[in-house]
C-alpha positions in Angstrom: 40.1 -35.0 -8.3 37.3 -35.4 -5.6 35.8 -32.0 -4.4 35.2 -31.1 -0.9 31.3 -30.0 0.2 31.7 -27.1 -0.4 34.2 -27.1 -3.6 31.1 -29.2 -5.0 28.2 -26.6 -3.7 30.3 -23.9 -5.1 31.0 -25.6 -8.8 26.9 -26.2 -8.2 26.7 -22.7 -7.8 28.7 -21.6 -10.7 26.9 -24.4 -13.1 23.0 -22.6 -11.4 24.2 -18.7 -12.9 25.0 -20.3 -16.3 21.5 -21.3 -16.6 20.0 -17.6 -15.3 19.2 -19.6 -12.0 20.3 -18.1 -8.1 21.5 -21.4 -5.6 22.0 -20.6 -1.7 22.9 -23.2 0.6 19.7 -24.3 2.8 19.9 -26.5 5.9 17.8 -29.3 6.3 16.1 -27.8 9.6 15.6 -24.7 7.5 13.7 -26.7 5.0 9.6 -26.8 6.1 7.8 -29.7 5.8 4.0 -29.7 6.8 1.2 -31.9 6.5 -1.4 -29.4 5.4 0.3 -28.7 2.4 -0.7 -31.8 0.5 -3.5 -31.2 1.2 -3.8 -28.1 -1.0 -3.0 -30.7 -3.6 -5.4 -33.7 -2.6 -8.3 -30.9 -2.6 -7.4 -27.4 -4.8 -5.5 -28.8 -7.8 -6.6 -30.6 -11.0 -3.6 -32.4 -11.3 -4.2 -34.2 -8.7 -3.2 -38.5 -9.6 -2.5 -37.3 -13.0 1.1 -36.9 -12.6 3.9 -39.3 -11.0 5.6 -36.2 -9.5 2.8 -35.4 -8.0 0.3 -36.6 -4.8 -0.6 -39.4 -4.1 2.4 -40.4 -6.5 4.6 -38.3 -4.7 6.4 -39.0 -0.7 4.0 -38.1 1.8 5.3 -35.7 4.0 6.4 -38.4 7.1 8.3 -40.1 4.5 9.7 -36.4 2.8 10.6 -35.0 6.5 12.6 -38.1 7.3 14.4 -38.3 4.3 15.1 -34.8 4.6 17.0 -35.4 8.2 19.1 -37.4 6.4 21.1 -34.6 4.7 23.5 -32.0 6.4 23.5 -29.4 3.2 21.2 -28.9 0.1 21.0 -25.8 -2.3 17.6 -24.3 -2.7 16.9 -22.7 -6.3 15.0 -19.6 -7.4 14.2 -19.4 -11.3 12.6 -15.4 -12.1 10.3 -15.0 -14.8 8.7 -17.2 -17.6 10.9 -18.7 -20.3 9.6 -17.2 -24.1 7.6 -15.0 -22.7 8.0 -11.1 -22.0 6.1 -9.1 -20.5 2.2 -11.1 -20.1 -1.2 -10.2 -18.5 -4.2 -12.2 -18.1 -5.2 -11.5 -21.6 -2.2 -12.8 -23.1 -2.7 -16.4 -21.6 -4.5 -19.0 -23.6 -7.1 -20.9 -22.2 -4.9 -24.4 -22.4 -2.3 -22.5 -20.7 0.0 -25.7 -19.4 1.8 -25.2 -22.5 2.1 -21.4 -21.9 4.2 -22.6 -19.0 6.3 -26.0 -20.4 9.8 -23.8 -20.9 9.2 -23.0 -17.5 8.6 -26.2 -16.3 11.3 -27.3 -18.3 13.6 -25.1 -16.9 13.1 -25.8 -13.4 13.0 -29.4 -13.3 15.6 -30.1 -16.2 18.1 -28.1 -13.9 17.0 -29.8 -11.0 17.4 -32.9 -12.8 20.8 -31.8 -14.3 22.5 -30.5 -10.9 21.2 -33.7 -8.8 23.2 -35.6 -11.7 26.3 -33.6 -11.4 26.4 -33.7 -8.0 25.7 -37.3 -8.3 28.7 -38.8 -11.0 31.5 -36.4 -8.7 30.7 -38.6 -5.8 27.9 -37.1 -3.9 26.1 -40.0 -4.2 23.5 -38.6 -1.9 22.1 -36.1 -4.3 17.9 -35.8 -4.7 16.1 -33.0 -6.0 12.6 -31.9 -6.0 11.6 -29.8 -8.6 8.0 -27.4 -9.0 4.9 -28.1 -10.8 3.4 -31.1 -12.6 5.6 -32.9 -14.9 6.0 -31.9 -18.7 8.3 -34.8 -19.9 5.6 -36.6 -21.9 5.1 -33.4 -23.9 2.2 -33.9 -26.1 1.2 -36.7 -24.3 -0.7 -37.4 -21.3 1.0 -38.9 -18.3 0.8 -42.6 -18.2 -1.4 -42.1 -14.9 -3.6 -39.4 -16.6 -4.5 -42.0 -19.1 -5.2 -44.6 -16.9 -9.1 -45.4 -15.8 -9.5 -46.7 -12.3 -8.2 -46.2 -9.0 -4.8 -44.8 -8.6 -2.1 -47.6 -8.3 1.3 -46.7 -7.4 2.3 -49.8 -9.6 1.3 -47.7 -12.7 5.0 -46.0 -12.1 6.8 -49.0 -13.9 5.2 -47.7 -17.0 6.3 -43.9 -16.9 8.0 -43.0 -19.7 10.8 -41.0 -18.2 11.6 -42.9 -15.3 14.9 -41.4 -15.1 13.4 -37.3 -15.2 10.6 -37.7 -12.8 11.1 -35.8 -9.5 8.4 -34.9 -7.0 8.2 -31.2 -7.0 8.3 -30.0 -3.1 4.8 -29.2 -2.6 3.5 -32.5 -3.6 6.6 -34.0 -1.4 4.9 -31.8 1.5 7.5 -29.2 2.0 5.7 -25.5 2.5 7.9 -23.8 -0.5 7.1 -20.3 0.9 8.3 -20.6 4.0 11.2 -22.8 3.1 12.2 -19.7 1.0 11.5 -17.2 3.9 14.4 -18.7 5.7 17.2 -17.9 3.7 15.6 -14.2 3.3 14.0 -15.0 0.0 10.3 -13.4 -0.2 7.7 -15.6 -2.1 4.4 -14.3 -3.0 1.0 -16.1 -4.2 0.2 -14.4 -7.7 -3.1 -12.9 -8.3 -5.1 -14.3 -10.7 -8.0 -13.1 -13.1 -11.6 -14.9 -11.9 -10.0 -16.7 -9.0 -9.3 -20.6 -9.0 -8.0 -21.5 -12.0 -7.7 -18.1 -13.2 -5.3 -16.3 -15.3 -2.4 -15.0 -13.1 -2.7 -10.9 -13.7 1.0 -10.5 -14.3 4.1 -12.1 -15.2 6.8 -11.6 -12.4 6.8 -15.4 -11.5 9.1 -17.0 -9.1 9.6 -20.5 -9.0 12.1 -22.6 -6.2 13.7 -25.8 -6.4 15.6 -27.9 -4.1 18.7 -30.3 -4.3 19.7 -32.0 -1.4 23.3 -32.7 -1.8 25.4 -34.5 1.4 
């Protein structure tokens, strides 16, 4: 039997609170997209070409606004706390701390992943998600860009591993994630962090937002 919008945001919903995840319904002209914010990736963040979910792999924001316009209804995510771990200060993080944080990773973009799916095999064809940080699906293995030497060639893609996984998380896709989440009354907060860039965050209450555009 075919669901209705809203029968299918709704089942969405329930399928989000199984996995200890909160959905809301955003509007795309609720949903920021800015230039600047790439560049906080392009010139703040190491990951920068190592990841194909991330710049310069990733939609510029042009391409990320239009495509945007192109929905009427998407569910925005918010994922609380850090999978695996209690409780953590600075002191507590190791200093090759991406795998501290690949249940988290994991968590976001695997339901990401998982509810654009769903939405996608009931009918809603339409369904895209953006998930949050770099990708994790090569595990102990370095992207297939990250291993490459050379300049950055979007052809590299046709050799990612996990063609079918990869998202672009919304801040390499250009979308301001804090105030996307202001406007559905969700507060969002940068995290202190122990000697500054690249530091260790000071304390564990960590929020993370996803987004799947749906119809």
């Amino acid at each position: 039997m075919e669901r209705s919008v809203q029968e299918e945001i709704d089942y969405l919903k329930a399928i989000s609170a199984e996995k200890g995840v909160k959905a809301e319904e955003i509007a795309p002209g609720d949903i920021v997209v800015s230039q600047w914010v790439r560049f906080k990736c392009r010139y703040g963040c190491k990951g920068y070409g190592k990841h194909f979910g991330c710049p310069p792999y990733a939609p510029s924001p042009d391409e990320t606004r239009r495509m945007v316009n192109e929905y009427s209804i998407g569910l925005l995510l918010w994922f609380e706390g850090v999978p695996g771990h209690g409780e953590f200060g600075p002191d507590d993080i190791p200093d090759d701390f991406h795998p501290w944080y690949a249940d988290l990773i994991r968590w976001v973009n695997g339901t990401v992943h998982m509810l654009e799916k769903t939405a996608f095999y009931d009918g809603f064809y339409k369904a895209f998600g953006f998930g949050g940080y770099p990708c994790i699906w090569c595990e102990h293995q370095h992207c297939v860009a990250e291993e490459s030497e050379g300049i950055v060639d979007e052809s590299l893609r046709r050799r990612c591993r996990h063609m079918d996984l990869v998202r672009p998380s919304m801040e390499a896709a250009g979308i301001d994630v804090f105030a996307t989440a202001r406007n559905i009354g969700w507060k969002l907060e940068t995290i202190p962090c122990k000697d500054r860039e690249y530091g260790k965050i000071v304390h564990s209450r960590i929020n993370s937002v996803g987004l799947v555009l749906i119809e």
